[in-house]
ZAMARGU-4260 file (C-alpha; in steps of 0.2 Angstrom, whole numbers, plus 5000, padded with zeros to 4 digits):
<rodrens>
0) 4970/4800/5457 | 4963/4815/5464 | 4946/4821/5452 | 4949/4839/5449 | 4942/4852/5439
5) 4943/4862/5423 | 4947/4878/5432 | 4959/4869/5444 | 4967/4862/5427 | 4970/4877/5418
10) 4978/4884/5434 | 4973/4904/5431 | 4956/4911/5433 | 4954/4916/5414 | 4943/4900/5408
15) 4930/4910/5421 | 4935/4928/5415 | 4929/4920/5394 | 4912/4912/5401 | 4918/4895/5402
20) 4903/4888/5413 | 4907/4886/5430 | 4896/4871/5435 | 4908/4861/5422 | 4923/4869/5428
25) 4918/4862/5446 | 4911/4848/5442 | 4922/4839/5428 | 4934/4827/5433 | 4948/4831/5421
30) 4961/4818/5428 | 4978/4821/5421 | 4978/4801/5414 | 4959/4801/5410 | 4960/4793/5394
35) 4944/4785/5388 | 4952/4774/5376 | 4968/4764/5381 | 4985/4763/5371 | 4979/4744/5369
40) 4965/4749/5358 | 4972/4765/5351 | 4981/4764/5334 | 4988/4775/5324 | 4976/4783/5309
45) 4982/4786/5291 | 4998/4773/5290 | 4994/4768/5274 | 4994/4787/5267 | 5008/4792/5280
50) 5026/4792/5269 | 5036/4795/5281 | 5035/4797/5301 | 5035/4813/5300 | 5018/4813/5293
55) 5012/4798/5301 | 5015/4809/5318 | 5008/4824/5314 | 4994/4815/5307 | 4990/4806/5325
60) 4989/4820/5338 | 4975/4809/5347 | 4986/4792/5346 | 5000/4802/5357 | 4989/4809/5369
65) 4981/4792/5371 | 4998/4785/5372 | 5004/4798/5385 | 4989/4796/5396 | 4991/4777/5395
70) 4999/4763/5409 | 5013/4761/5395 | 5019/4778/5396 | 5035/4779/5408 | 5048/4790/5403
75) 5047/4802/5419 | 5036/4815/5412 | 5024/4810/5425 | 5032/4821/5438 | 5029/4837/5429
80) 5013/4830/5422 | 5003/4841/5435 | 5008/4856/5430 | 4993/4860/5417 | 4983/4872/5408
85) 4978/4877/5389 | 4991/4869/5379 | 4993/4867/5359 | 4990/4848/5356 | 4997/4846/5342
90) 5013/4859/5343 | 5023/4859/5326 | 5034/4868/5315 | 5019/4868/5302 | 5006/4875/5315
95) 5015/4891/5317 | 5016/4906/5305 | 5015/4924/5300 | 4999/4931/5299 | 4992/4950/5298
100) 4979/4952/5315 | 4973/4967/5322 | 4978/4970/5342 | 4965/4978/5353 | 4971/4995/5346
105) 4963/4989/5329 | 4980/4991/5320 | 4984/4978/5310 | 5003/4969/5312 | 5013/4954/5306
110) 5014/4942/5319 | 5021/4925/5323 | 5006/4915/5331 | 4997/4897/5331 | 4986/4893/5318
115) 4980/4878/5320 | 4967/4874/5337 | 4961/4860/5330 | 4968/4850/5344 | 4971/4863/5358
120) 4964/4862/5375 | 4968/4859/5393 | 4982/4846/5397 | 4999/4847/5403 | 5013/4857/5398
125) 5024/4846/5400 | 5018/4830/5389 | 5016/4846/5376 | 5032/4851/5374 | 5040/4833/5373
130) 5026/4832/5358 | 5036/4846/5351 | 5050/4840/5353 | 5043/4821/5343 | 5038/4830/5328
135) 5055/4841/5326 | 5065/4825/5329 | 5055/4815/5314 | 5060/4827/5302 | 5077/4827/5307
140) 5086/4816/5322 | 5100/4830/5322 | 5090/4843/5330 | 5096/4841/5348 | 5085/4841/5363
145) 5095/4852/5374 | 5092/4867/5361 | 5076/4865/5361 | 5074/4863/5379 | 5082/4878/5382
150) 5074/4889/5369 | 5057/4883/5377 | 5063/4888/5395 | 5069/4905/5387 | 5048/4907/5380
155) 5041/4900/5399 | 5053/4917/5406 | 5043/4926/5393 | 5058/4928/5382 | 5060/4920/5362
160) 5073/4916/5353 | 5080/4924/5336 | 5071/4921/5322 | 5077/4914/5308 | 5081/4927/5293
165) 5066/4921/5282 | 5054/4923/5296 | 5060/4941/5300 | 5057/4945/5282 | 5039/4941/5287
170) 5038/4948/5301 | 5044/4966/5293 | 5032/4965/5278 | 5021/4982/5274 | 5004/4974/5279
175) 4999/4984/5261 | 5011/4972/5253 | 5002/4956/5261 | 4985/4961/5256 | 4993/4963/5239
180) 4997/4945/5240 | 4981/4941/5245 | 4974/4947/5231 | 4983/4939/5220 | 4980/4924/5228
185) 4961/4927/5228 | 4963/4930/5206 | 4971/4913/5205 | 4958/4904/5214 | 4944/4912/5205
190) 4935/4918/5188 | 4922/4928/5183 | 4913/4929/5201 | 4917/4909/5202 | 4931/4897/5209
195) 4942/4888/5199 | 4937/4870/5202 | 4949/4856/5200 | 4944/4837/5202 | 4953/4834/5219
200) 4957/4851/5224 | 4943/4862/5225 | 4924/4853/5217 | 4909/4861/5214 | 4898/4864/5231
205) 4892/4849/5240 | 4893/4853/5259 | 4879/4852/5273 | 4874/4869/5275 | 4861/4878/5262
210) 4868/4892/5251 | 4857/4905/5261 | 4864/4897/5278 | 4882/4902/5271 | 4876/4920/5266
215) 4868/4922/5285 | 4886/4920/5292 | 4893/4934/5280 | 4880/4949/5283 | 4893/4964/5278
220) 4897/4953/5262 | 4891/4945/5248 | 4894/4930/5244 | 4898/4927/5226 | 4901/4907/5228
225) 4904/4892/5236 | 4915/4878/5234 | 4919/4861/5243 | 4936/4856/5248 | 4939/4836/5248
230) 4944/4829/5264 | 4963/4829/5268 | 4976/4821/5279 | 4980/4825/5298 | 4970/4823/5314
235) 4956/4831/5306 | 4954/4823/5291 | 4936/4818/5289 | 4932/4834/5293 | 4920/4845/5281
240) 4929/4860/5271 | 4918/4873/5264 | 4927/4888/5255 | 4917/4903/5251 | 4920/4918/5240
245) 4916/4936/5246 | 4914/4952/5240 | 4916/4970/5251 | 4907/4984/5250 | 4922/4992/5245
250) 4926/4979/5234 | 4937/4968/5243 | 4936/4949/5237 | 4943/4936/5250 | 4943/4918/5252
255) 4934/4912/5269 | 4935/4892/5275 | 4921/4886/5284 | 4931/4870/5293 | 4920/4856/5302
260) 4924/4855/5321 | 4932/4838/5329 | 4932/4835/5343 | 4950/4841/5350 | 4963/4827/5353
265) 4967/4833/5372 | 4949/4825/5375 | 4960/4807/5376 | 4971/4815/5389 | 4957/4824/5401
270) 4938/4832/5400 | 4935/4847/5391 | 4925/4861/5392 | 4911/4862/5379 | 4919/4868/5361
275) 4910/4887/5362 | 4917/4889/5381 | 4935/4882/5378 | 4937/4890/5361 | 4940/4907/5365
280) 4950/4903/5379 | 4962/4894/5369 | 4962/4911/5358 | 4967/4921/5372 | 4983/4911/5375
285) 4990/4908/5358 | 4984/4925/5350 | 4987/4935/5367 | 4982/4954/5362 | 4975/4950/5346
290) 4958/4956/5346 | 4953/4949/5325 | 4938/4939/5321 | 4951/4930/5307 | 4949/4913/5318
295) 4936/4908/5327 | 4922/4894/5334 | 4905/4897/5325 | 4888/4889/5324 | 4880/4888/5309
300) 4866/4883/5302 | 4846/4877/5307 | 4856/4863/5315 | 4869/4874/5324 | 4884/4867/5318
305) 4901/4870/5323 | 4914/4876/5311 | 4932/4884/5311 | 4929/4900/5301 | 4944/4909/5296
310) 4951/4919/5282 | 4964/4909/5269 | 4979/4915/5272 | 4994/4917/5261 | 5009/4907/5267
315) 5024/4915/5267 | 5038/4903/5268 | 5037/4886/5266 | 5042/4875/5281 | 5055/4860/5275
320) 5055/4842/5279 | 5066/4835/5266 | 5083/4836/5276 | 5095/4831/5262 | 5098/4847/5259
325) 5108/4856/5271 | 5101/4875/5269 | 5083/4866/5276 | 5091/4855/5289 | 5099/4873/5294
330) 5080/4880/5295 | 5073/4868/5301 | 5085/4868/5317 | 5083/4889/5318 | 5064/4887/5314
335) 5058/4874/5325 | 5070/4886/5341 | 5059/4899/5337 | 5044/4889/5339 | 5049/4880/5354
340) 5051/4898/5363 | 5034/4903/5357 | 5026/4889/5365 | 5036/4892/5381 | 5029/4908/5379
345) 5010/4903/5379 | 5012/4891/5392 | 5023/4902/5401 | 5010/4917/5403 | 4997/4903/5415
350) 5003/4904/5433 | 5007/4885/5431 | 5018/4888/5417 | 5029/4896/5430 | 5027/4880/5442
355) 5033/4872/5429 | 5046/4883/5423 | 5054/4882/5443 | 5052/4864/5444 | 5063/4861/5427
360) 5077/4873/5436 | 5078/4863/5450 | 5083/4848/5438 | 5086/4853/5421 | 5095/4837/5415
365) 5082/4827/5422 | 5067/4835/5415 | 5077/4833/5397 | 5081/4814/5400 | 5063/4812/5404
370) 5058/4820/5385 | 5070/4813/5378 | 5066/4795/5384 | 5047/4798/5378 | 5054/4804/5362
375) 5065/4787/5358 | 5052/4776/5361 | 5037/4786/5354 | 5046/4788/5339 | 5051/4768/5340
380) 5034/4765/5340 | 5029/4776/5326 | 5045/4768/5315 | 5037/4752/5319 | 5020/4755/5315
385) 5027/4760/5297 | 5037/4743/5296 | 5055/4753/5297
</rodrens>
């Protein structure tokens, strides 16, 4: 297997343009199956928590990408497994949403974006999508391949599909009707200059950085308090939550989450630029012409740790897994269209999200045999790991 490097792996020259350090980009050997840790010692995290394989999957974005990177990986995606550059890592119908963020004019609109880098960074398109396409599928087995695939070669032309009614309603939302929203959302966290703490939930302030270290990070702000959120489920789970309560000059109060870094899931696939350099290159994909602070990669701290600091956000529609009833089946198969085209979209704007895009017209059917083979036994191997 040919040693190539960062720059070579994301296939455009915008790694270079953000700062990502050039003596890693020519140095690293990002090999496209450069796992670290086989499929024979990788096992999935969190079975005992997981309830269903839906959860169990989104749960264990590093397991797949071990998995895919692995000997035991031979559905035919290793044809199209060159074609590479910034991807998701963990692409799923829950990662993407309606947020209000300022473009480089400073206006602020609704848009449709990822919010969740948690597990983004260079790897191959390709092993992305059909990741996609594993998480839909364990909602609900009647979501068809062939839609998808086709939704995300619409996004890779740079096109996306509709979107489904209750997105649009987001999507149209007065921006002074969100903050509104916000607002509330800030009162029913909070009391008298404090948060609401609830055994479980949110619990009184524990975390690793000093209240005057918080305060450093919010210099046009003051913080009014701080709060500790336990440890939840998902690939990140261990890491450290830190809420914090602010007040404007103007008198604004929001809700910030300081978020512990992880090291990104895509590192069981290939090597990865340093957290800082590969951050905001990943920003520059997913939130293309968003120029917002919201969501970002920051050290804090006398010990210069790394946290995730971004606003919490209202959500706006809920996205369903229980598929017994046929209105969420219904959104689910509209929803997760949508989403397949956005992604198509992101890997579509890097100049190897085209290779990839005229590769799969050569062969369509093949390509989707080649997904849909990974999906059945990925998903096999998940049902099993669950005893179902």
């Amino acid at each position: 297997m040919k040693c190539v490097s960062a720059l070579t792996l994301a296939g455009f020259v915008l790694p270079v343009a953000m700062g990502l350090n050039m003596a890693f980009a020519q140095s690293v050997c990002a090999q496209a199956f450069g796992s670290t840790t086989t499929s024979e010692e990788a096992e999935f995290g969190q079975v005992d928590g997981s309830k269903n394989v839906s959860q169990l999957i989104r749960s264990n974005a590093a397991h797949y990408w071990n998995y895919v990177a692995s000997s035991k990986e031979n559905s035919g995606l290793r044809a199209y497994a060159g074609f590479k550059g910034v991807v998701a890592g963990d692409p799923h119908v829950g990662n993407f949403s309606v947020l209000p963020l300022a473009g480089k004019d400073g206006v602020r609109a609704m848009r449709e974006v990822n919010i969740d880098f948690d597990d983004a960074g260079i790897g191959s398109f390709a092993y992305d999508f059909a990741r996609f396409v594993v998480t839909v599928k364990a909602i609900d087995k009647d979501v068809k391949i062939l839609a998808l695939l086709e939704a995300y070669v619409e996004g890779l032309q740079g096109r996306e599909v509709a979107a489904p009614q209750i997105v649009k309603d987001a999507l149209a939302m007065p921006i002074a009707m969100y903050d509104r929203l916000e607002h509330e959302y800030v009162d029913r966290k909070t009391k008298k200059a404090a948060f609401k703490l609830k055994e479980g939930e949110l619990e009184a302030y524990s975390g690793s950085l000093s209240r005057s270290e918080v305060a450093a990070l919010f210099p046009n702000e003051k913080v009014l308090d701080l709060a500790t959120r336990p440890k939840e489920r998902g690939g990140s789970a261990e890491a450290e939550r830190i809420w914090v309560y602010t007040e404007r000059p103007d008198g604004v109060q929001k809700i910030y989450e300081l978020k512990g870094y992880m090291p990104t899931s895509m590192e069981k696939f290939a090597s990865q630029a340093p957290p800082l350099q590969l951050a905001p290159v990943v920003r520059s994909v997913f939130w293309a012409g968003v120029q917002d602070d919201n969501y970002r990669l920051i050290e804090a701290g006398s010990k210069k740790k790394l946290f995730w600091l971004r606003d919490k956000k209202v959500a706006l529609f809920d996205i369903p897994y229980n598929m017994k009833n046929p209105a969420n089946k219904q959104l689910l198969a509209d929803y997760s269209l949508y989403v397949a085209s956005k992604l198509g979209q992101a890997h579509g704007s890097q100049a190897s999200g085209q290779k990839l895009l005229a590769e799969i017209q050569k062969n369509p059917d093949q390509f989707r045999e080649a997904v849909k083979s990974l999906n059945k036994t990925y998903l096999k191997l998940a049902l099993d790991t669950l005893g179902k």
